[in-house]
MARPA-286930 format. One record per residue: x, y, z of N, C-alpha, C, CB in turn; residue in one letter. Coordinates in steps of 0.05 Angstrom, whole numbers, plus 5000, padded with zeros to 4 digits. Each point is the difference from the previous one (the first is absolute). Glycine has a CB too. Layout:
REM MARPA-286930
XYZXYZXYZXYZA...
REM end
This chain:
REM MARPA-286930
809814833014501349964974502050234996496049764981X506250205019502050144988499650144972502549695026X499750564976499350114971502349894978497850465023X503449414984502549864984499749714999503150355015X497649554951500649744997501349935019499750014959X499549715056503849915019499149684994501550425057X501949494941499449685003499349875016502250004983X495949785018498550005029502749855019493849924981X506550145046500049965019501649675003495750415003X507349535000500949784997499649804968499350105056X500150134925501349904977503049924988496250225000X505849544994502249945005501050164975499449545029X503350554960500350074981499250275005499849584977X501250464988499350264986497850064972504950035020X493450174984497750004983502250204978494449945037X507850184966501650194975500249854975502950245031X497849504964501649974970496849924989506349775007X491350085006497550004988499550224995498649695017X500450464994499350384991501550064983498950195041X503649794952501750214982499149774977505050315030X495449464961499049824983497750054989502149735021X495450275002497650034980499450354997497449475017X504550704986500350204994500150034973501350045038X501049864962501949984970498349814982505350035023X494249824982497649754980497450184991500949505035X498450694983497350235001501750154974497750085064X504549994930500850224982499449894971503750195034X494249574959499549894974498150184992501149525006X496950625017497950024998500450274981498249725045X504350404962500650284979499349894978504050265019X497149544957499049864983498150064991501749775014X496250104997496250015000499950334997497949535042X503250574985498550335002500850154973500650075058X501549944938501250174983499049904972504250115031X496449654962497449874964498250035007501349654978X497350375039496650135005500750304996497649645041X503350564964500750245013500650104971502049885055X499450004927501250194985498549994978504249975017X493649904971497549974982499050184998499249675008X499550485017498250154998501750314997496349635026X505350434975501650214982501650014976499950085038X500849724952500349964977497850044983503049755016X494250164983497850054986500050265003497749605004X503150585014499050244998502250254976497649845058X504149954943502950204989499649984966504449855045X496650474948498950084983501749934972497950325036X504549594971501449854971499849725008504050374984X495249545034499849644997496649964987503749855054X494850384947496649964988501050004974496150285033X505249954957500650054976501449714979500650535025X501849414986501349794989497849715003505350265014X494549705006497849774997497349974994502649925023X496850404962496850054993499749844974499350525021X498749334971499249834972499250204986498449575013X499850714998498550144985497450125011502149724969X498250175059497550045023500250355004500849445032X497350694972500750355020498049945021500950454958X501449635060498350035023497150224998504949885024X492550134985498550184996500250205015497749744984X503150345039501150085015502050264998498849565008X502750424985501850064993501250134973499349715034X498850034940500849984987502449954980496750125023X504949765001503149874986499549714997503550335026X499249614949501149755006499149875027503750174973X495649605024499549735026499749784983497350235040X503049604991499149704994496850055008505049685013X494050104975496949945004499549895026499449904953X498050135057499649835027499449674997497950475020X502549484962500849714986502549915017498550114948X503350085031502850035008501150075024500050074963X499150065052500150055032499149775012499250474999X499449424996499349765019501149774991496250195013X505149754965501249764991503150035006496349924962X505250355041502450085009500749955032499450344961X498149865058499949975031499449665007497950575006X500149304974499049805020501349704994495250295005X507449744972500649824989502349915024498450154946X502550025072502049985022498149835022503150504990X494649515012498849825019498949754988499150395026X500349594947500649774991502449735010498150364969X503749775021503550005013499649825022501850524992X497749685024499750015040497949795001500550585018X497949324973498249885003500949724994497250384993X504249544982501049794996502849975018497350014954X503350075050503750045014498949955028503350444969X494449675041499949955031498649604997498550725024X499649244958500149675000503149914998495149954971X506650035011501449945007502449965019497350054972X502250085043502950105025499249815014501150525005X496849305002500149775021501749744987494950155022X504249734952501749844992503450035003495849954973X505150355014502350194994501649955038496850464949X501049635068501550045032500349705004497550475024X500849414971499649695011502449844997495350014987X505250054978501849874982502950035019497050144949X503850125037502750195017500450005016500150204988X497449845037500950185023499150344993504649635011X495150405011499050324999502650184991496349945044X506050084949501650085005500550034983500649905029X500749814955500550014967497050094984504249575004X494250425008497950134988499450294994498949645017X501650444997500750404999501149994985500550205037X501949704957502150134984499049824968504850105047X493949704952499750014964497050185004502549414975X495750715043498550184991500850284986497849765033X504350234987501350344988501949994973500350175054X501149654942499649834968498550134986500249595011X497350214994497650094975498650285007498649464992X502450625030498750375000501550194976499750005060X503749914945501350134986500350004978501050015026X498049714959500249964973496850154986503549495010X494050515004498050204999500750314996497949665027X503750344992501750395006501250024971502550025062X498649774924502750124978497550024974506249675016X491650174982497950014975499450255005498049554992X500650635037498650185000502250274995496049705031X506050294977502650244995499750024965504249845047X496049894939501050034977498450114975502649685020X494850244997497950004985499150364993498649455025X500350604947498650194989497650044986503650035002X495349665001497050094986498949725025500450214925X496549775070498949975019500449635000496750544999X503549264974499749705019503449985012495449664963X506550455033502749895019499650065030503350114962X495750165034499550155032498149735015499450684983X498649235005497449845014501749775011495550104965X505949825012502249715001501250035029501949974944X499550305058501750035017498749985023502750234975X494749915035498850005029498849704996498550565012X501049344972499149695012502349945011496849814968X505350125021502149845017500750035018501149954978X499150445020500450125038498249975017502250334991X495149605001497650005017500549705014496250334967X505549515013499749665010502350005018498049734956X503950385050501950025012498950115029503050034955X495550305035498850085034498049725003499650665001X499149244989497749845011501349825017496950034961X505949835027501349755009500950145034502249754941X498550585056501550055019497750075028504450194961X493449925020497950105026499049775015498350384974X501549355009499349735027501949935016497449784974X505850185015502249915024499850175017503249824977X497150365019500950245023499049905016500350414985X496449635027499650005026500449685004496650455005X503949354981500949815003502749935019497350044959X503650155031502749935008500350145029501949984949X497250315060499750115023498949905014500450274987X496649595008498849845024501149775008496350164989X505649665002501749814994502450095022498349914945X502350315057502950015013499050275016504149754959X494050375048500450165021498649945031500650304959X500449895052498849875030496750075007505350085022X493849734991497850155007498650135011500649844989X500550365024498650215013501550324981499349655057X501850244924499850284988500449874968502350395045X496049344950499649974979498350224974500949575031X495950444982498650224988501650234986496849885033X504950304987501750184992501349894974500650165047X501149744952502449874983498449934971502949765047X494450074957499749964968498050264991500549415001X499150835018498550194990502650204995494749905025X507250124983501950124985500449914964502150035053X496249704941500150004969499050194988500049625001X497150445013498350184992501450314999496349665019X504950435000501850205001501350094979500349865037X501749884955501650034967498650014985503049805004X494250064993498650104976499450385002497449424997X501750675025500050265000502650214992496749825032X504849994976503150274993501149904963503249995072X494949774925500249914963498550254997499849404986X498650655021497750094985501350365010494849495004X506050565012500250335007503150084984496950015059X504749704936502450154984499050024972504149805028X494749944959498850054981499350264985499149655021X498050455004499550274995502050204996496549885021X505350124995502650205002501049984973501549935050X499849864938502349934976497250174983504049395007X493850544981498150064992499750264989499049695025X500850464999499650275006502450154983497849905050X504349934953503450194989499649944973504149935039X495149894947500449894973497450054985503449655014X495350524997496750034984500250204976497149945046X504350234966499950154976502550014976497050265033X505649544968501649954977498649904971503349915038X497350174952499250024969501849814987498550494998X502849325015500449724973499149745027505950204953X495049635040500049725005500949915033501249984945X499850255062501149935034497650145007505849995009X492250064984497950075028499049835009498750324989X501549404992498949795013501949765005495950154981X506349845000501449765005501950035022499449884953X501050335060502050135023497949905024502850504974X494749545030498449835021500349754994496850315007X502149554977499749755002502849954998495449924984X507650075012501549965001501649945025498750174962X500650045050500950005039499649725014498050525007X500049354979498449715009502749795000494450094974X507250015018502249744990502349995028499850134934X499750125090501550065018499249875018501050354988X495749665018498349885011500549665005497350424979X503249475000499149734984503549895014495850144938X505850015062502849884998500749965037501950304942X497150005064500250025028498849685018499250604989X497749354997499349675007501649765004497050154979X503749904988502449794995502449945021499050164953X502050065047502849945013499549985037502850324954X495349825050498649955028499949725013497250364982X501649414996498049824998502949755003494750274963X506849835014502049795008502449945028499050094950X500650115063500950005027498649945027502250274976X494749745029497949905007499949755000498450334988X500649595035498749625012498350004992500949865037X498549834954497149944996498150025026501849694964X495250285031499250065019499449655016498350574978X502249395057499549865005498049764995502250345016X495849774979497249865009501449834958494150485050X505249614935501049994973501849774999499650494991X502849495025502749815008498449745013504250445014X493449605004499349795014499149854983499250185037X498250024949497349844982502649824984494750454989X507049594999501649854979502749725017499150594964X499449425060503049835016502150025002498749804994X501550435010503550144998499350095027501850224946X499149645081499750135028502550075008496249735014X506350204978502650105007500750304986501549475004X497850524978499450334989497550165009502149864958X496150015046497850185018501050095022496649794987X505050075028501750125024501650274990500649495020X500850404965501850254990497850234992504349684978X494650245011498550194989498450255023499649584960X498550305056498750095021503150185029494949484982X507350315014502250135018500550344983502849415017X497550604968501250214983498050245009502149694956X494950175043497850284996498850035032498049904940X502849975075500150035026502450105025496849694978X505950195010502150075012500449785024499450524984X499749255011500549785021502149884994495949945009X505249895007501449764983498049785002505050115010X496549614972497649864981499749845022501050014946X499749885078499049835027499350255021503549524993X496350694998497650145029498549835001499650464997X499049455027497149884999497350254990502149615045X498150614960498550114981499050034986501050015010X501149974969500349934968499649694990503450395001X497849515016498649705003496249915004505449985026X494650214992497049995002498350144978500949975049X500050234947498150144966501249864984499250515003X502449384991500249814974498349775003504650124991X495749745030497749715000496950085006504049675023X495950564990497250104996499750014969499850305045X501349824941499250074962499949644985504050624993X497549285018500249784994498349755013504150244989X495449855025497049785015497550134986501949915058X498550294939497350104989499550004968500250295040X502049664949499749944964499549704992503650394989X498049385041499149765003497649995000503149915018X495750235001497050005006498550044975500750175045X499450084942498550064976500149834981500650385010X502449444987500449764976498449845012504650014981X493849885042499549795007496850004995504449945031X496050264962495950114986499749854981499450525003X502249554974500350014972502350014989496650155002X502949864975502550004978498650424998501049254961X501450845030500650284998499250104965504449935044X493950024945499250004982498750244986500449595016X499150584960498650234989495849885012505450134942X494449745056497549845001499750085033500649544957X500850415052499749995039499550285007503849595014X497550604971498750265003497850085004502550034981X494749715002498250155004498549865019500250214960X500949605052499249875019498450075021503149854986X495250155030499850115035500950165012499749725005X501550285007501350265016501950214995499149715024X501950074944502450214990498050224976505249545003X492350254993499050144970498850295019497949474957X501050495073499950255010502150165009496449845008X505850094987502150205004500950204978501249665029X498750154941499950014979498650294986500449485010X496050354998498250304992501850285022493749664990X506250235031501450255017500950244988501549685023X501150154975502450124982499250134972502949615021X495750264964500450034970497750325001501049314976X496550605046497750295005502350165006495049855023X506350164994501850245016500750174978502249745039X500250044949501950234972497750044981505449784995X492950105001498550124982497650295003501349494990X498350455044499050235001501550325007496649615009X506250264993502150164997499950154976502449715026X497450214958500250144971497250144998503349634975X494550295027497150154996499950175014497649694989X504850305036499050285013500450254979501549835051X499350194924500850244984503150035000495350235010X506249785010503250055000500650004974501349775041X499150134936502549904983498250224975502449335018X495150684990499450194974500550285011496249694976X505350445041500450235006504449974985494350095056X506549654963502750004981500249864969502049975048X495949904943500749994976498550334985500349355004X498050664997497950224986500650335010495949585000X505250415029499850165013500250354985501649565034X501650374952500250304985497950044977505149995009X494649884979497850054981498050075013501249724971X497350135043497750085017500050315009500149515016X503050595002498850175015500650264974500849765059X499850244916500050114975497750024994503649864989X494749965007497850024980498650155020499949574967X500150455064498549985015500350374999500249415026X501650684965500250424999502150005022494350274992X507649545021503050035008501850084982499349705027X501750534988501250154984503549844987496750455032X504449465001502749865001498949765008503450365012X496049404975498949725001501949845013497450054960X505950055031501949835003501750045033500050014940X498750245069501250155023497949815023501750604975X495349425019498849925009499749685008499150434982X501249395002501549785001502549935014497950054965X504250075036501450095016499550085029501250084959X497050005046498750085025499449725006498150514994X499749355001499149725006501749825012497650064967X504449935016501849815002501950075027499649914945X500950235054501050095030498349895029501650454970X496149685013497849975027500849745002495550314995X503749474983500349685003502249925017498149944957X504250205030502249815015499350135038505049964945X495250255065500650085014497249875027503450394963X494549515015497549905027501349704997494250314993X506249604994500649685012502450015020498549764955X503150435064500849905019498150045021504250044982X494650085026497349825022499049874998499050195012X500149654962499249725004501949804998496250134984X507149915012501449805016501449995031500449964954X498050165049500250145037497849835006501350585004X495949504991496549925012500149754985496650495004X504849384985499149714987501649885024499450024939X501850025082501449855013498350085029505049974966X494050205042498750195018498149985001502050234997X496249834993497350004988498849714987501450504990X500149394994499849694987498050084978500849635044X499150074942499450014962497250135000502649494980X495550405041496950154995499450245005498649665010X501950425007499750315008500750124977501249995048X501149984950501950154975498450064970504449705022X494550064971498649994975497950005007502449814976X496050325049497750025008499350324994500649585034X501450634973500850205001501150144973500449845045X500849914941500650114982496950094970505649725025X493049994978498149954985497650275001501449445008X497750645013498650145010501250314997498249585027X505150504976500050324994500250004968502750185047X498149434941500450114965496850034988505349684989X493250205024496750034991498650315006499449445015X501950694999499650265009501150164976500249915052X501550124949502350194981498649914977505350005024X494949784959499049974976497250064999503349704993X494750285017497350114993499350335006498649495009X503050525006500050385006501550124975500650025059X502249844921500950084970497450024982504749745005X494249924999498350044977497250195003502049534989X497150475037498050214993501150234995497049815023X504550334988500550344996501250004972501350165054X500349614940500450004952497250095001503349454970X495150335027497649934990497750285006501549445009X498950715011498950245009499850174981501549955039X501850104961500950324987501649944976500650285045X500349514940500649874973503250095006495050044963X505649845013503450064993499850284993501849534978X501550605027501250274999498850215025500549904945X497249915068500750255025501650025023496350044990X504450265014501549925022499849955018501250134988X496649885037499949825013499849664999498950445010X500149434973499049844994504149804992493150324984X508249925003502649854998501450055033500850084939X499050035077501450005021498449845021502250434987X496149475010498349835021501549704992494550315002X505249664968501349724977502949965024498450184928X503850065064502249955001499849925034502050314954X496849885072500149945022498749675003500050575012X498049344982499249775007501549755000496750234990X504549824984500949824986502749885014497650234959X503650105054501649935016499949815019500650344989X497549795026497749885034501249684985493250415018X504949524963498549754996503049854993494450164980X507349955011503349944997500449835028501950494970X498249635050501250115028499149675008499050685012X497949354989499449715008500049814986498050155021X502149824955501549784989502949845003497050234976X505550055023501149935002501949875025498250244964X500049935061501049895031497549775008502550535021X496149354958498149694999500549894990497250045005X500949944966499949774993501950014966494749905034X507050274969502649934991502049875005499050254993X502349715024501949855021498149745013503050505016X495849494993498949815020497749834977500750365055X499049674919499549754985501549804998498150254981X505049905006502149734999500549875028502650214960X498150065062499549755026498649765004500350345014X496249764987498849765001500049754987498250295012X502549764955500349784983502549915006497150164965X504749945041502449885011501349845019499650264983X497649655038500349935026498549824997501150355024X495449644965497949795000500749735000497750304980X504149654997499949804995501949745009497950304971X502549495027501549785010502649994986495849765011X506350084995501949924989500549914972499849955040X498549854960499249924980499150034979500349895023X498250314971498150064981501150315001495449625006X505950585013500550185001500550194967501449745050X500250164942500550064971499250004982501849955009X496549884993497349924975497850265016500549274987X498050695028498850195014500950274992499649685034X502150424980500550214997500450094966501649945052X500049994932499450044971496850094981504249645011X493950165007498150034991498450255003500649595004X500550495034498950175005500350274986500049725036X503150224952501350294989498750094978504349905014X495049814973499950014967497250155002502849504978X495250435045497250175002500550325006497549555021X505050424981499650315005500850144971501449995055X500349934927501550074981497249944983505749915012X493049944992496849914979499250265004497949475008X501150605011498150305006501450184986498449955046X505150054961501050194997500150064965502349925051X497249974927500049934976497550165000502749534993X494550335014498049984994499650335008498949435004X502050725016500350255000501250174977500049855041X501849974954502050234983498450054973505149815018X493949904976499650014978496650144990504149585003X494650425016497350124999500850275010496749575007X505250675011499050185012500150244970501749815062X499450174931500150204965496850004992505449804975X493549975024497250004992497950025027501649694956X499150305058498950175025499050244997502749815023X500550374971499450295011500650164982500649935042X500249934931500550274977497249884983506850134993X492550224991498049994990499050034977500250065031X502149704950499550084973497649704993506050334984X493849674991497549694992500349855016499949934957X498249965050499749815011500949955027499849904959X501250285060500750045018498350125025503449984968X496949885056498450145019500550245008499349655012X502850464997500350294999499350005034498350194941X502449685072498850045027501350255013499249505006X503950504989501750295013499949885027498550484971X500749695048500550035028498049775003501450545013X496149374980499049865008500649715000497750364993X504949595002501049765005499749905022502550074975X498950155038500449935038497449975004503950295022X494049624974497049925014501349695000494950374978X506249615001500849744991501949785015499250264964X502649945053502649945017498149945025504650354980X493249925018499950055031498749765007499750505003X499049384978497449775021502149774995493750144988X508349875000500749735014502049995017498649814967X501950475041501350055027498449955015502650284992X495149785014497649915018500349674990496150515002X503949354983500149755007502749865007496250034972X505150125029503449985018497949965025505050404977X494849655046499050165020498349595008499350804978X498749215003499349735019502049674988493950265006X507949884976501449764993501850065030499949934934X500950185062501650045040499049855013500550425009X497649674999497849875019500049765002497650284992X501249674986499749584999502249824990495350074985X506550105005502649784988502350075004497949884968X503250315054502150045005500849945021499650224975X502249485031501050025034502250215001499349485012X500350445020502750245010502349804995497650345046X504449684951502649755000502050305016499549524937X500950705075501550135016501049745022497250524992X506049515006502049895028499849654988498250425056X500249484924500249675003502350024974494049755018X506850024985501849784989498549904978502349865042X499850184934497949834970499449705014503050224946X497749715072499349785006497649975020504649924987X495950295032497050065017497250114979503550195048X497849924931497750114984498649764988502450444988X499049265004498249814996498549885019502449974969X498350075055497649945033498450184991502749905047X497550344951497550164996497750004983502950185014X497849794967498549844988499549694997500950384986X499749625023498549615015498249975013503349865008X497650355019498250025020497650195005503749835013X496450424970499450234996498050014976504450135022X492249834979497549904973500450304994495449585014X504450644993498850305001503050184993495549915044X504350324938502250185003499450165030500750054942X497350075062499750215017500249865032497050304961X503349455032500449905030502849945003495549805006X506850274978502749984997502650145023497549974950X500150245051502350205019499549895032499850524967X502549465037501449915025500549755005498350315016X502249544961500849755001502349945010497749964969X502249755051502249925016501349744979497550165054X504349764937500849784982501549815034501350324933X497449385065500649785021500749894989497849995027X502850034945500649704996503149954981493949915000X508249985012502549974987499849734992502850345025X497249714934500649844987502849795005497050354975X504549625037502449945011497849765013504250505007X494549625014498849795021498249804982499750355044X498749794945498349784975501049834986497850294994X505549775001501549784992500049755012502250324987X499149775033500149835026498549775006501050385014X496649844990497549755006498949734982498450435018X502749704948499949804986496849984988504349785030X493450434981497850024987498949874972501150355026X496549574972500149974976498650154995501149654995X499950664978498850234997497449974980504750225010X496549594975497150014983497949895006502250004972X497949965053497649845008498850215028502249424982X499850785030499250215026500050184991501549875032X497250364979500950294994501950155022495450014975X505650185018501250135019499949965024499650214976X498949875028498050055035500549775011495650274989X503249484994500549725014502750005002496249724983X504750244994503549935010501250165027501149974945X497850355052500950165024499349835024499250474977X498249475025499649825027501749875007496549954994X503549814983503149705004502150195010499549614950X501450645046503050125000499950015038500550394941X496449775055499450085035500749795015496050284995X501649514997500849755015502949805014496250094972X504650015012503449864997502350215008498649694953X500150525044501150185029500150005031499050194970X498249755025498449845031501849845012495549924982X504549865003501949775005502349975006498049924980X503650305009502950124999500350165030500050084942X497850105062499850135025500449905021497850184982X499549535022499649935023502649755004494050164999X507149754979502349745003502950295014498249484940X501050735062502650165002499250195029501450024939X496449855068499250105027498450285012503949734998X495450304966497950294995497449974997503150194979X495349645035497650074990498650214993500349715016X496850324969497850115008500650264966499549865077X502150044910500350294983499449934978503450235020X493949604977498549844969500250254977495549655028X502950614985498650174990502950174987494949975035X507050004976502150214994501050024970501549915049X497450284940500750144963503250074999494750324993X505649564987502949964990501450294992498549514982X
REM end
């Protein structure tokens, strides 16, 4: 194995205008990072507590604040948002097209962005992150939609974990803009961050309208003379290479195939083989979020404040770096290494890091110093593997699982489970770990909380994650056809071209795979020996 991505070996064309595409399609993810990113320093700044305080004092401190009411109805009302906006983006992509779909998300991001700028007391501000939350939600399901849709596959993984990437450089400029505007004393400490969002939002826009739709998208809808065009542009073929001829009727024998199941329906989701693709997906992002991540960037500065950090906001700052800077080895090892290993590795150093935080809190309590420099080092560690795992390589997997058909519906769902957690976080971690009535007061002892279901990361791997490294969204539905077991996934050979199953004329609802594969064998046979080749029954496609 080589130490460099390469295209395999008599691939026709060019893999450049795909890569720079789902590059650029990956830059939504600033979006997400940066409205996640810029929350948790705003709560900390000392004329935005003031102006939007009802009458609350922090105990702490004893200043002006919002309540932990109000902290959690402010942070978690954006995943509300995200939660409803990612259901909708399958109808929204379905409707449109992936394409015109980006661009009315970032619409409704920006019309969210102008409530939260304008806003000075606390329900306009809430108003404002719902709408921007529904806008990221709409944007966090296309994306990998659209990348797994139009990139190649042997450096697909890469490409839709560069979404994950942009969420990291949302989230580390964030911190930056943050950092400069914390301590102004009127109204731009906060509306100058959240304002920057509108650069973000436009950059999409104008991106989006120069951009192809994505192939597979052109087929499902019977538009095959523009699927040509379409697939020529992000490959660099012309539209009669046989090449390109052949990956287009491959995508297109194989969405035949999937129509010839069923009708493509919200209901068929939970069907058999898709409803286990389904739980898949929807466990993955969701245990994405329980690993703890989002309560270090939503909560983070507060936290490492209450916690006897001296510079909360410097420190935060530190994180975020770490973040962006570990997810480029896991878009290296997601292509190298492949999806299990990766989140095998990752699950197991974040279950480490987080229970070694919470005992040594839990040891030596808040304000000591060792006890804060063990916090800040772990946290890093536990950063490191998140962000080169199962940051990047969640949306991969959910981005690839599923079929043609149902692709969009699927995937939406899967998102919206992550944006559920991600809510259900926001909105409980205030009553977690601060310790006024009625509050658990856990502090450091949260992470007991992260850590064990990082340990249950670890056998969700195990039993429900195939490998899909080097296959074709179209070989990835052989794999699961043929394939009862996750852990018996790796090293799968895909024999069977949907193209040929056409051919044969099968009747699918009545064979499975395997059988039909036989009929394909068979009639190869036949083909062989009328052409003076016997003896090559056995020979895998």
């Amino acid at each position: 194995m080589g130490i460099m991505l390469k295209k395999p070996e008599g691939t026709a064309g060019s893999a450049v205008p795909a890569i720079l595409v789902g590059l650029f399609i990956s830059f939504g993810g600033v979006l997400y990072g940066y409205d996640t990113g810029t929350i948790g320093g705003i709560l900390a700044m000392q004329y935005w507590r003031n102006l939007f305080s009802t009458g609350y004092v922090n105990t702490k401190d004893h200043l002006p604040d919002v309540s932990p009411s109000q902290s959690s109805e402010i942070v978690s009302i954006l995943s509300a948002g995200t939660f409803f906006g990612a259901l909708a983006a399958a109808p929204l992509a379905d409707g449109l097209g992936r394409r015109l779909a980006m661009i009315v998300s970032s619409v409704v991001f920006i019309f969210g962005v102008i409530l939260q700028t304008a806003a000075t007391a606390i329900p306009l501000f809430v108003a404002g992150r719902f709408f921007a939350g529904f806008g990221v939600g709409l944007i966090s399901a296309i994306i990998p939609l659209y990348q797994s849709e139009t990139s190649p596959k042997w450096i697909r993984g890469a490409i839709v974990g560069c979404y994950q990437l942009s969420i990291t450089i949302g989230l580390l400029l964030a911190s930056i803009v943050n950092n400069a505007t914390a301590k102004r004393q009127d109204t731009g400490c906060y509306r100058i961050p959240i304002a920057v969002q509108f650069a973000w939002a436009l950059i999409i826009i104008v991106g989006m309208l120069v951009l192809p739709e994505t192939p597979r998208y052109l087929i499902k809808r019977g538009r095959f003379d523009q699927a040509a065009k379409s697939l020529s542009r992000l490959r660099r073929l012309d539209v009669d290479h046989p090449a390109l001829i052949e990956e287009l009727g491959e995508i297109q024998a194989n969405h035949e195939y999937e129509l010839s199941l069923g009708k493509a329906t919200y209901l068929d989701c939970f069907k058999g083989n898709l409803l286990k693709r389904l739980l898949t997906g929807c466990g993955l992002q969701s245990l994405q979020q329980l690993t703890g991540v989002n309560f270090i960037f939503y909560y983070g500065t507060s936290f490492f404040q209450n916690s006897g950090i001296s510079n909360p906001f410097i420190v935060s700052l530190i994180t975020n770096i770490v973040n962006t800077l570990s997810t480029f080895p896991g878009l290296y090892l997601v292509e190298k290494w492949g999806r299990r290993p990766l989140l095998m590795m990752g699950a197991i150093g974040m279950s480490v890091c987080q229970l070694i935080v919470a005992s040594v809190g839990t040891a030596l309590g808040n304000g000591n110093l060792v006890a804060n420099k063990v916090l800040i080092a772990f946290v890093c560690f536990y950063i490191f593997f998140f962000a080169s795992s199962w940051g990047p390589i969640a949306w991969v997997v959910t981005g690839e699982i599923f079929p043609l058909k149902v692709r969009a519906k699927s995937l939406s769902m899967t998102t919206a489970s992550n944006w559920l957690l991600n809510w259900a976080i926001a909105y409980a971690t205030p009553y977690l770990v601060n310790d006024g009535a009625g509050e658990a007061n856990l502090q450091s002892k949260v992470f007991f909380i992260w850590g064990g279901f990082c340990v249950i990361c670890t056998a969700f791997v195990y039993f429900c994650i195939y490998e899909t490294k080097g296959l074709s969204l179209e070989q990835v539905d052989e794999l699961y056809a043929k394939v009862d077991h996750a852990w018996q996934s790796k090293g799968f050979v895909p024999s069977v071209s949907f193209q040929e199953v056409q051919d044969l004329g099968a009747n699918v609802r009545s064979q499975s795979l395997a059988e039909i594969e036989q009929g394909v064998g068979r009639k190869r046979s036949v083909a062989a020996v009328d052409n003076g080749s016997p003896g090559i029954e056995n020979e895998k496609y």
